[in-house]
PDB file of N, CA, C and O in Angstrom:
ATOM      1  N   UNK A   1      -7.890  64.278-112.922  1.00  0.00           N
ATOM      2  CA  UNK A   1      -6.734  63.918-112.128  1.00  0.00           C
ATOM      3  C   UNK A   1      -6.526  62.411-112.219  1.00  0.00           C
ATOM      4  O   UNK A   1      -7.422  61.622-112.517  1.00  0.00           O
ATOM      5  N   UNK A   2      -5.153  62.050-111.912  1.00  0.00           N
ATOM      6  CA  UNK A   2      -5.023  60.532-112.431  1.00  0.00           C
ATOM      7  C   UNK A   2      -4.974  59.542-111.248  1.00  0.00           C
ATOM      8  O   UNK A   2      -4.101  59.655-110.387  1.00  0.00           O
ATOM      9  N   UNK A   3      -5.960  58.520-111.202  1.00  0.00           N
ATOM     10  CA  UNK A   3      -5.598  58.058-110.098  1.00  0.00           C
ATOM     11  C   UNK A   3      -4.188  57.147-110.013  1.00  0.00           C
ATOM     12  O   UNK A   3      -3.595  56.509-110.883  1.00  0.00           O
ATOM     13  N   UNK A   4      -3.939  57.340-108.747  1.00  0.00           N
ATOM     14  CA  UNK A   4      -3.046  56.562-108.403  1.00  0.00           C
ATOM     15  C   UNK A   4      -2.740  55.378-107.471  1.00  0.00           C
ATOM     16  O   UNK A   4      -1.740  54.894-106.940  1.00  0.00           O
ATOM     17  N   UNK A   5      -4.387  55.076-107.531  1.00  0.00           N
ATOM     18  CA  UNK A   5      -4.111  54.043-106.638  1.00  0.00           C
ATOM     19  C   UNK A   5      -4.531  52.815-107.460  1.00  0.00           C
ATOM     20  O   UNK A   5      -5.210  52.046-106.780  1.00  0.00           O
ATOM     21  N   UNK A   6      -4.295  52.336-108.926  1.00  0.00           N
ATOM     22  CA  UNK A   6      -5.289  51.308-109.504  1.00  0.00           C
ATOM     23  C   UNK A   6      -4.571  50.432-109.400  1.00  0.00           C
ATOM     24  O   UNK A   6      -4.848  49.515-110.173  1.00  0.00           O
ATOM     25  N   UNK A   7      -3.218  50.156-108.400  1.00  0.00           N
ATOM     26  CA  UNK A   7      -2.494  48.945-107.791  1.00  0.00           C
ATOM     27  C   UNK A   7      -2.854  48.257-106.403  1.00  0.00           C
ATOM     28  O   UNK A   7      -2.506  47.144-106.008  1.00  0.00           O
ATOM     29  N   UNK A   8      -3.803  49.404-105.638  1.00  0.00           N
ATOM     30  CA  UNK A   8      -4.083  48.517-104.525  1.00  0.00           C
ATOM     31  C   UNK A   8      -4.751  47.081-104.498  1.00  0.00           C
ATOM     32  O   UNK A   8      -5.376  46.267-105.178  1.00  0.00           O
ATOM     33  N   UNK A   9      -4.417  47.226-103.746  1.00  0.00           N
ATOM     34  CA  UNK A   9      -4.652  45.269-103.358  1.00  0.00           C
ATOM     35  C   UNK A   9      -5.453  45.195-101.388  1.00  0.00           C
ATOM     36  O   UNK A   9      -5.155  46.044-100.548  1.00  0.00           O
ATOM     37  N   UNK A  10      -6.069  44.442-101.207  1.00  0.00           N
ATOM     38  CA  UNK A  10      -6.986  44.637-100.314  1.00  0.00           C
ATOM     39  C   UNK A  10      -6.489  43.191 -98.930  1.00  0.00           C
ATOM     40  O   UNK A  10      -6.283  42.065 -99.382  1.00  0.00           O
ATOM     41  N   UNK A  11      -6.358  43.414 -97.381  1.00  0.00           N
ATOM     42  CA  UNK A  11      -6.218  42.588 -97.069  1.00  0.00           C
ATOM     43  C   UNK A  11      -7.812  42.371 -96.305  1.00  0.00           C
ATOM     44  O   UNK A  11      -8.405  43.227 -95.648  1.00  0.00           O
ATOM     45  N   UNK A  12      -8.165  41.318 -96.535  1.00  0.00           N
ATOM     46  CA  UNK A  12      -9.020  40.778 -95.961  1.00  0.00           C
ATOM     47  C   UNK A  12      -9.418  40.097 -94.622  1.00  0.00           C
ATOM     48  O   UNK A  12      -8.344  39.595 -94.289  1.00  0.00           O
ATOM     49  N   UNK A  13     -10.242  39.805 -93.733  1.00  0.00           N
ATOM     50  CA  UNK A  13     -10.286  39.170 -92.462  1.00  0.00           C
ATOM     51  C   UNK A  13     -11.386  37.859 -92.697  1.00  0.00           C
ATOM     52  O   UNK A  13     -11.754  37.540 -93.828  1.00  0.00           O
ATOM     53  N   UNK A  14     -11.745  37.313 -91.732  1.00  0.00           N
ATOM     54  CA  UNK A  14     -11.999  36.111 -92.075  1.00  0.00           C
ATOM     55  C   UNK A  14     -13.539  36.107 -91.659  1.00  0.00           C
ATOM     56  O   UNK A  14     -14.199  35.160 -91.232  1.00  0.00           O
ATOM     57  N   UNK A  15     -13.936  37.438 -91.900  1.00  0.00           N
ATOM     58  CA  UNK A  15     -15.443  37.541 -92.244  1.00  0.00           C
ATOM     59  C   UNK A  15     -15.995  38.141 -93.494  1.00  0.00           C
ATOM     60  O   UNK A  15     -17.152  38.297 -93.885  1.00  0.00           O
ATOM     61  N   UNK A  16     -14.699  38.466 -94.062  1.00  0.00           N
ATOM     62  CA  UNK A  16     -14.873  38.943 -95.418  1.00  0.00           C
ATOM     63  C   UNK A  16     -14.671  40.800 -95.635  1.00  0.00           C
ATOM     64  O   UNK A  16     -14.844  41.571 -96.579  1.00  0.00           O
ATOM     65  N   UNK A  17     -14.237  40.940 -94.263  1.00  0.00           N
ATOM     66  CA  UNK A  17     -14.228  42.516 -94.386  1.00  0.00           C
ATOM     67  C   UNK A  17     -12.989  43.161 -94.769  1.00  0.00           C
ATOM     68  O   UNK A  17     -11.992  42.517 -94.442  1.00  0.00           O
ATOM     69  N   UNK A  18     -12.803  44.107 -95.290  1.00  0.00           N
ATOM     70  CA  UNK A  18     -11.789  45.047 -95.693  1.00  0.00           C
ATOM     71  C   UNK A  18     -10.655  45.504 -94.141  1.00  0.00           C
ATOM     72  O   UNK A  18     -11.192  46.206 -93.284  1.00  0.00           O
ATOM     73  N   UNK A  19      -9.827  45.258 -94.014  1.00  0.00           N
ATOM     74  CA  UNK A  19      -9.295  45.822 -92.591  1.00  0.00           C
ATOM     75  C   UNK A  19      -7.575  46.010 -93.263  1.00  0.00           C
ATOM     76  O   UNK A  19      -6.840  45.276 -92.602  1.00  0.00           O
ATOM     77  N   UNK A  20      -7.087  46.480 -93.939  1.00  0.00           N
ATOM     78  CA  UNK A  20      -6.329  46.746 -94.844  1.00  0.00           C
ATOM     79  C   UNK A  20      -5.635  47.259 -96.175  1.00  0.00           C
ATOM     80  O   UNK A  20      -6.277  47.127 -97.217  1.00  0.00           O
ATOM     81  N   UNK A  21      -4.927  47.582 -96.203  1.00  0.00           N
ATOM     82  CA  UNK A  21      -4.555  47.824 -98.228  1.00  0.00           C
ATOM     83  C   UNK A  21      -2.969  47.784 -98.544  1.00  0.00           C
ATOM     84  O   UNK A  21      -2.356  48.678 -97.961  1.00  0.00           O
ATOM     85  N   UNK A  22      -2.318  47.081 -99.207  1.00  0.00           N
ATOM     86  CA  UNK A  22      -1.239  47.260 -99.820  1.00  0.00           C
ATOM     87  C   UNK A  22      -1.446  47.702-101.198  1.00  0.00           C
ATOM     88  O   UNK A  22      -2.318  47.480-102.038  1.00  0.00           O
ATOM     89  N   UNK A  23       0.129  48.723-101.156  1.00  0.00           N
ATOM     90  CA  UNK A  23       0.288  49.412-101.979  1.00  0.00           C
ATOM     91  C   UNK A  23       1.759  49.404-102.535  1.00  0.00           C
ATOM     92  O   UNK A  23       2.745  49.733-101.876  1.00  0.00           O
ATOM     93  N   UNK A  24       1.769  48.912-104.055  1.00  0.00           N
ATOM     94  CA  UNK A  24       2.955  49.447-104.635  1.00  0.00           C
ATOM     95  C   UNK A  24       4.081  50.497-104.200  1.00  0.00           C
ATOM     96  O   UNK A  24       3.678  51.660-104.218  1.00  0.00           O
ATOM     97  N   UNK A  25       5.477  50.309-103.794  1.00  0.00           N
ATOM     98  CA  UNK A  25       6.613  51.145-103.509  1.00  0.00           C
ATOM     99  C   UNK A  25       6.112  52.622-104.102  1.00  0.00           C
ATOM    100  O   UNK A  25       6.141  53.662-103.444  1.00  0.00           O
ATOM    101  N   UNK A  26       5.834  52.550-104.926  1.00  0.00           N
ATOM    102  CA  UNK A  26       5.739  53.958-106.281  1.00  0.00           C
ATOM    103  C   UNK A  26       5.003  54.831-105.495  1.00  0.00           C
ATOM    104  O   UNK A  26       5.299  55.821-104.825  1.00  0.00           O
ATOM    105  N   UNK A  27       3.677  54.062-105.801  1.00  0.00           N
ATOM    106  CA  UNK A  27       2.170  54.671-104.910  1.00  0.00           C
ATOM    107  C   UNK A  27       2.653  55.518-103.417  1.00  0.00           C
ATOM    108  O   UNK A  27       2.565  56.734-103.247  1.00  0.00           O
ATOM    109  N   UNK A  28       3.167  54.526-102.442  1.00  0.00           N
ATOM    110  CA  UNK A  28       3.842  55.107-101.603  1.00  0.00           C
ATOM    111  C   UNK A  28       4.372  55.813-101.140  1.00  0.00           C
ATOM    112  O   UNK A  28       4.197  56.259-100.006  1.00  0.00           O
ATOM    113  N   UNK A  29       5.504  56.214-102.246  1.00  0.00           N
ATOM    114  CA  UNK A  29       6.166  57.411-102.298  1.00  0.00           C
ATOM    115  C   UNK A  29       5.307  58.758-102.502  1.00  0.00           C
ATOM    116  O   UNK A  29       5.093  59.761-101.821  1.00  0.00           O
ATOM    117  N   UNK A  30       4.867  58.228-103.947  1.00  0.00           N
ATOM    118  CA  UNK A  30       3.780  59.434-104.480  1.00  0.00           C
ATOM    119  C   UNK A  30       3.310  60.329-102.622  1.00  0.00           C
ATOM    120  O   UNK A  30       3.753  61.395-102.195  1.00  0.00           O
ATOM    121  N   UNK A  31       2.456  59.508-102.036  1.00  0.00           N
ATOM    122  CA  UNK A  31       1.714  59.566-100.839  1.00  0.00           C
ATOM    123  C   UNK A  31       2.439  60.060-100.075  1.00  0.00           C
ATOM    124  O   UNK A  31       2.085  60.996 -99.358  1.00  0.00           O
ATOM    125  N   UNK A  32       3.458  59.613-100.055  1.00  0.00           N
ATOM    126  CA  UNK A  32       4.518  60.533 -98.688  1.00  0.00           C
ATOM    127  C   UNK A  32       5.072  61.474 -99.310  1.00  0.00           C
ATOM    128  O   UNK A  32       5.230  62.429 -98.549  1.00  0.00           O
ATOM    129  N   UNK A  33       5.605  61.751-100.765  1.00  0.00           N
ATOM    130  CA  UNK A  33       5.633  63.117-100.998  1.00  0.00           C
ATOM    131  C   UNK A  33       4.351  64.391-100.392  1.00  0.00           C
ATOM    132  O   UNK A  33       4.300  65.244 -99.505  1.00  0.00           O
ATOM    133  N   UNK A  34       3.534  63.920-101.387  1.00  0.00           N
ATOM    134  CA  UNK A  34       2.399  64.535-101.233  1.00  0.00           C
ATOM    135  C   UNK A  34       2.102  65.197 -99.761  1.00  0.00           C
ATOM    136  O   UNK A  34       1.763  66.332 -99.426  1.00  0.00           O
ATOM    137  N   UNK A  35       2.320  64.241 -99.180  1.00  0.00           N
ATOM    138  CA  UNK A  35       2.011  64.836 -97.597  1.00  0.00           C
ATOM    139  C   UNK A  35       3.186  65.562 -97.000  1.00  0.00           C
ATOM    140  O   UNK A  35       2.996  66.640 -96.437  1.00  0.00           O
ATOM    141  N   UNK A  36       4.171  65.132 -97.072  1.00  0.00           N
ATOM    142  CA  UNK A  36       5.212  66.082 -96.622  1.00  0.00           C
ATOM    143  C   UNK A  36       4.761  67.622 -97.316  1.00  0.00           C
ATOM    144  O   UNK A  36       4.396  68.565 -96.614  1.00  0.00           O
ATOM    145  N   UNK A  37       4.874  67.688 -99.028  1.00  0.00           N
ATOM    146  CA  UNK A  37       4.352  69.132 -99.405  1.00  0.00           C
ATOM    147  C   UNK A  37       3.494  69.836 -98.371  1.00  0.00           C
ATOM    148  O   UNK A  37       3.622  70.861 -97.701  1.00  0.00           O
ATOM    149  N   UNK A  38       2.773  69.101 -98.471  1.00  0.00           N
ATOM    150  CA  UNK A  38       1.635  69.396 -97.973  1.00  0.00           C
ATOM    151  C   UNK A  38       1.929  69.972 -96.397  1.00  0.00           C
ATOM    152  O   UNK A  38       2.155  71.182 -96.358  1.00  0.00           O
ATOM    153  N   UNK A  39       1.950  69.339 -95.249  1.00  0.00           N
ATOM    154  CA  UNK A  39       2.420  69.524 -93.926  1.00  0.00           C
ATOM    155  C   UNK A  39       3.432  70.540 -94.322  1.00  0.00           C
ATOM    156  O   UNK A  39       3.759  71.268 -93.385  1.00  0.00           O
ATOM    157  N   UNK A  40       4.012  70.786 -95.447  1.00  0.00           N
ATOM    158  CA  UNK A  40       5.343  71.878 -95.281  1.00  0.00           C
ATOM    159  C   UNK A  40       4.916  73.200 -95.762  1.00  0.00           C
ATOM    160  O   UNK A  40       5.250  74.339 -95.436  1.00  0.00           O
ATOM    161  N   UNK A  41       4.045  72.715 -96.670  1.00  0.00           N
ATOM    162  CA  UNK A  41       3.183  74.761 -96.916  1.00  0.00           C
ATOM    163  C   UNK A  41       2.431  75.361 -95.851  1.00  0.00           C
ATOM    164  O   UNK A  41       2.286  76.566 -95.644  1.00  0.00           O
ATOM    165  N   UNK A  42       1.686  73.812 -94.801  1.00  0.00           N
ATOM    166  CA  UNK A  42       0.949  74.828 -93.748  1.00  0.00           C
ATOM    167  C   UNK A  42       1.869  75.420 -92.775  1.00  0.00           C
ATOM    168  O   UNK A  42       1.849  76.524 -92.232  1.00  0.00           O
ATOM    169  N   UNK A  43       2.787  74.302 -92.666  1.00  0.00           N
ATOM    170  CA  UNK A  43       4.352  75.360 -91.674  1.00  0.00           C
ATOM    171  C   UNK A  43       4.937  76.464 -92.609  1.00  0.00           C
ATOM    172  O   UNK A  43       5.460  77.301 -91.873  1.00  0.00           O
ATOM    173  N   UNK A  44       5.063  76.799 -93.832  1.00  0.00           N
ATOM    174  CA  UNK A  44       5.705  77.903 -93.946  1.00  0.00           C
ATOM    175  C   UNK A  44       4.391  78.907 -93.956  1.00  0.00           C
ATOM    176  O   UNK A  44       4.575  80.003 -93.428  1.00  0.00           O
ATOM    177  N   UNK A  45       3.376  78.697 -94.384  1.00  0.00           N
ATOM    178  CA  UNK A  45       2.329  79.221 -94.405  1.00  0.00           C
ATOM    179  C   UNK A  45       2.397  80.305 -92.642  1.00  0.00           C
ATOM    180  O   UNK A  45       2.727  81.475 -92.452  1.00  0.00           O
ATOM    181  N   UNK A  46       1.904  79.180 -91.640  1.00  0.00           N
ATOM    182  CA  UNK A  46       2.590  79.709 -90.354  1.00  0.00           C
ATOM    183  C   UNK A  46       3.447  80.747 -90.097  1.00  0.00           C
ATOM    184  O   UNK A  46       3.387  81.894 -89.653  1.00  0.00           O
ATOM    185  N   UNK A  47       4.453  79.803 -90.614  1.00  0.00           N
ATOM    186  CA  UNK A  47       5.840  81.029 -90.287  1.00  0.00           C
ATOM    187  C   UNK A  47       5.386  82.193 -91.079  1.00  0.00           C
ATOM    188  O   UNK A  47       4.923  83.063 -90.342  1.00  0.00           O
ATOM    189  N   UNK A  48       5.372  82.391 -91.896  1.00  0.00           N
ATOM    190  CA  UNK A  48       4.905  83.804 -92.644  1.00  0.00           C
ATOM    191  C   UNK A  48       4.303  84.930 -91.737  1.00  0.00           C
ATOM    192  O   UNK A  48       4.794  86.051 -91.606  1.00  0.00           O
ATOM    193  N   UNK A  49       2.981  84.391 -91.031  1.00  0.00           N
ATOM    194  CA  UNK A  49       2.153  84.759 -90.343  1.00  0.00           C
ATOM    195  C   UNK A  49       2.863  85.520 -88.649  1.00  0.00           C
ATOM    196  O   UNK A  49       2.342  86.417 -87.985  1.00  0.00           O
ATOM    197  N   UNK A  50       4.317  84.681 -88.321  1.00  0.00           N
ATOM    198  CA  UNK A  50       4.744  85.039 -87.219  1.00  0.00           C
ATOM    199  C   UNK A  50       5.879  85.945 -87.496  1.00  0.00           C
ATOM    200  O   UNK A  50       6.466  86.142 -88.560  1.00  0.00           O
ATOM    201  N   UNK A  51       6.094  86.518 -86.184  1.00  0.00           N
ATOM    202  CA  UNK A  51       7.355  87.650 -86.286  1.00  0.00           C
ATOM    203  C   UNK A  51       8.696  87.278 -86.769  1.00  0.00           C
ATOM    204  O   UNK A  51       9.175  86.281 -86.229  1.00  0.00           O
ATOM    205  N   UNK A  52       9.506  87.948 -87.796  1.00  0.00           N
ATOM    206  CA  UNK A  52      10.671  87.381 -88.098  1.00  0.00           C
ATOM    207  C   UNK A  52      11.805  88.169 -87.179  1.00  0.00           C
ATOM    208  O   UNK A  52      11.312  89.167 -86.653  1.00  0.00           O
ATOM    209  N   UNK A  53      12.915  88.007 -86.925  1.00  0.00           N
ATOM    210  CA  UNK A  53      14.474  88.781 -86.196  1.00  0.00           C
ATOM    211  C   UNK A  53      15.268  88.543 -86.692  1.00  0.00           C
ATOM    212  O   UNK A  53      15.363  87.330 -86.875  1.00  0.00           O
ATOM    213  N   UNK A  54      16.389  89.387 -87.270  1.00  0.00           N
ATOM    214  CA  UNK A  54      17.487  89.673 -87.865  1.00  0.00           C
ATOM    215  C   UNK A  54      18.312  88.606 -86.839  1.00  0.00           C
ATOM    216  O   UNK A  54      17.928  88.217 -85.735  1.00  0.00           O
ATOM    217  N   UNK A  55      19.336  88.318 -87.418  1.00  0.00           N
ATOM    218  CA  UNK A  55      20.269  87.732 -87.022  1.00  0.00           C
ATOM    219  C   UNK A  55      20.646  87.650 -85.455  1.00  0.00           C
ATOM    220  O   UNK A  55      20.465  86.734 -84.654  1.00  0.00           O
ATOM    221  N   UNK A  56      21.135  88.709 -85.320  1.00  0.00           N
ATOM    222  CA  UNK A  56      21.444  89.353 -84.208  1.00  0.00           C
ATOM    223  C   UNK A  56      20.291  89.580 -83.234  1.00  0.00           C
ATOM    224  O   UNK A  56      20.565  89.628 -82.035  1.00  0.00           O
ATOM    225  N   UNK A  57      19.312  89.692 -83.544  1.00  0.00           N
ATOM    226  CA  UNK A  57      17.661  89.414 -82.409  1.00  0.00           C
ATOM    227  C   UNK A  57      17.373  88.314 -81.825  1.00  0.00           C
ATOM    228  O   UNK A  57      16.933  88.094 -80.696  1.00  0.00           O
ATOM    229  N   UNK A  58      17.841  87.175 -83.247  1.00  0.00           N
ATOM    230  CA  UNK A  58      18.127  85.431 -82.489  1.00  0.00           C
ATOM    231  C   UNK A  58      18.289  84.970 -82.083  1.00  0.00           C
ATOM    232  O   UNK A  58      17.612  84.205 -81.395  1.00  0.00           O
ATOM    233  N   UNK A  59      19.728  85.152 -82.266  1.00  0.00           N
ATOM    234  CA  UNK A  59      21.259  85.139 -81.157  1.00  0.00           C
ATOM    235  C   UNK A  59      21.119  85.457 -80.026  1.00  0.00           C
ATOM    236  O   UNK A  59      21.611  84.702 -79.187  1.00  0.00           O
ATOM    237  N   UNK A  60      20.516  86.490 -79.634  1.00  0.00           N
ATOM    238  CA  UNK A  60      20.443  86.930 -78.244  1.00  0.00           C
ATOM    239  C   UNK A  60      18.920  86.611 -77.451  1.00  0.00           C
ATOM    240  O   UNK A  60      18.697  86.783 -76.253  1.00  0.00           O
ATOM    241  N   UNK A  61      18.231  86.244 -78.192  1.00  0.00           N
ATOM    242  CA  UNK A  61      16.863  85.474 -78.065  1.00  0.00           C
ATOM    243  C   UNK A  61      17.358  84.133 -77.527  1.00  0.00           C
ATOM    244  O   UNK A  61      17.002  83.776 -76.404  1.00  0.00           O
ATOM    245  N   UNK A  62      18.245  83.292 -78.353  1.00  0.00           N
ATOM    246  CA  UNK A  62      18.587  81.913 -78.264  1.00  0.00           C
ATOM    247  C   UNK A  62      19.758  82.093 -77.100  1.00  0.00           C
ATOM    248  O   UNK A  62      20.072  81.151 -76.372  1.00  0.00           O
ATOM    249  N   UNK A  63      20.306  83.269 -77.013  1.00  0.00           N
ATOM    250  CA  UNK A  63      21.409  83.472 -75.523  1.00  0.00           C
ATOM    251  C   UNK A  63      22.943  82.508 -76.610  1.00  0.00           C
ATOM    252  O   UNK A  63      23.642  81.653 -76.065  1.00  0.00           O
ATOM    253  N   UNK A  64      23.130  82.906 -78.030  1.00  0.00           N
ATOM    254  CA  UNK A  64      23.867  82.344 -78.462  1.00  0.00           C
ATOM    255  C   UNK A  64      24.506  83.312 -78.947  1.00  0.00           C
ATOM    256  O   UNK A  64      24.007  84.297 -79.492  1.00  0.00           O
ATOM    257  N   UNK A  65      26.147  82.994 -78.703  1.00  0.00           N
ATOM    258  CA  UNK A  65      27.086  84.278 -79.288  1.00  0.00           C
ATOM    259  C   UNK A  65      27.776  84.055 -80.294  1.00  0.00           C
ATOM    260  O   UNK A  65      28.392  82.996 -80.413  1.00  0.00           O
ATOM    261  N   UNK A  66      27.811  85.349 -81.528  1.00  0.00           N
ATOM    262  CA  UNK A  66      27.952  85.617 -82.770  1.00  0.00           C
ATOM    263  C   UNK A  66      29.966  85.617 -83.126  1.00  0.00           C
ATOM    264  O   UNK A  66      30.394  85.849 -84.257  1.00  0.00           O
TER     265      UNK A  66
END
């Protein structure tokens, strides 16, 4: 697998410790794709798992008229 992080860059504190990281726009994105996928298969994943209602089961679930 390829990494994608061989742009980080490190912010430092003034004891010499790591308390940070910048990252390239690109990288970024990559990362927030990734996680959105991600967070969005375990919700449909979910939904799968729960009861579905026709149209009309909704509507009157939600007290909303067709």
């Amino acid at each position: 697998m390829k990494n994608i992080f061989v742009d980080k860059k490190f912010i430092i504190n003034s004891n010499g410790e790591k308390v940070g990281v910048l990252l390239n726009m690109d990288t970024y994105r990559k990362m927030e794709l990734f996680y959105e996928d991600f967070i969005l298969g375990k919700k449909m994943a979910k939904a799968k798992k729960s009861k579905s209602y026709s149209l009309k089961e909704a509507a009157k679930k939600l007290k909303y008229e067709l």
